[in-house]
C-alpha positions as CSV (number, residue, x, y, z in Angstrom):
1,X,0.0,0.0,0.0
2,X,1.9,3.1,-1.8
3,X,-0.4,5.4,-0.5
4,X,-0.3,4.7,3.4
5,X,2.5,6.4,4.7
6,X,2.7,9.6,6.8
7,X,3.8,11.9,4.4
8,X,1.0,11.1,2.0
9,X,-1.2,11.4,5.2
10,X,0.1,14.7,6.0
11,X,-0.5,16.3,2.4
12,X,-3.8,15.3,2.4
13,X,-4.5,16.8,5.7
14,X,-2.8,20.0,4.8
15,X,-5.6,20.0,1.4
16,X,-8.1,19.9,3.4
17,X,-10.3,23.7,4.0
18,X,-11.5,24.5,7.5
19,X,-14.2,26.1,8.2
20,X,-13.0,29.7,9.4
21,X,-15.1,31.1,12.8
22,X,-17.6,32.9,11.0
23,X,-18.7,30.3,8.6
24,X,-18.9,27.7,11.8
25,X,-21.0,29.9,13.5
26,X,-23.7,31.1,10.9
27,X,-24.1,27.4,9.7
28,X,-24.7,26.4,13.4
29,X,-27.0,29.2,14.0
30,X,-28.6,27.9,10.8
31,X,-28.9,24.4,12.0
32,X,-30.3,25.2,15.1
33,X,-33.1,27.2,13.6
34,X,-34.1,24.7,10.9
35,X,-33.9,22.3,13.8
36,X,-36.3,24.5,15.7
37,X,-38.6,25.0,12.9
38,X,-39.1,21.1,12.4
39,X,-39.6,20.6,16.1
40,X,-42.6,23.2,16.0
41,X,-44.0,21.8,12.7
42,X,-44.6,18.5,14.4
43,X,-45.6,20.1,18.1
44,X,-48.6,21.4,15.8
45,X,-49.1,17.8,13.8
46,X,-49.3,16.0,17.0
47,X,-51.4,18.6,18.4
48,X,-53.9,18.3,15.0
49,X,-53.7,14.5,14.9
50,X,-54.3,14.4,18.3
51,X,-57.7,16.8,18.3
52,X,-58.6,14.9,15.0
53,X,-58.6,11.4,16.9
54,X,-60.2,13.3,19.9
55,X,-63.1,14.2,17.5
56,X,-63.5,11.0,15.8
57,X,-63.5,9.1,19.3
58,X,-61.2,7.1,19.1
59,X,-58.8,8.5,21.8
């Protein structure tokens, strides 16, 4: 195995594009809102389901 060997290790690492501060934090920020969003969308589809069965009877 050619390719398994520190220094090829090492210059694959040093390719490789970190995130800087900024971009970490306004793609967490967006994550935790899209997060937030889908947490409210099915608070209010358990709450409809729920009132739906309710309706019907059946719970």
């Amino acid at each position: 195995m050619k390719w398994f060997n520190l220094s090829a290790i090492w210059k694959e690492i040093s390719k490789i594009r970190w995130p800087k501060k900024e971009d970490l934090l306004v793609n967490s920020v967006q994550v935790i809102i899209f997060t937030g969003f889908f947490v409210i969308y099915f608070a209010i589809c358990l709450v409809v389901i729920s009132a739906l069965l309710n309706a019907l009877g059946v719970l």
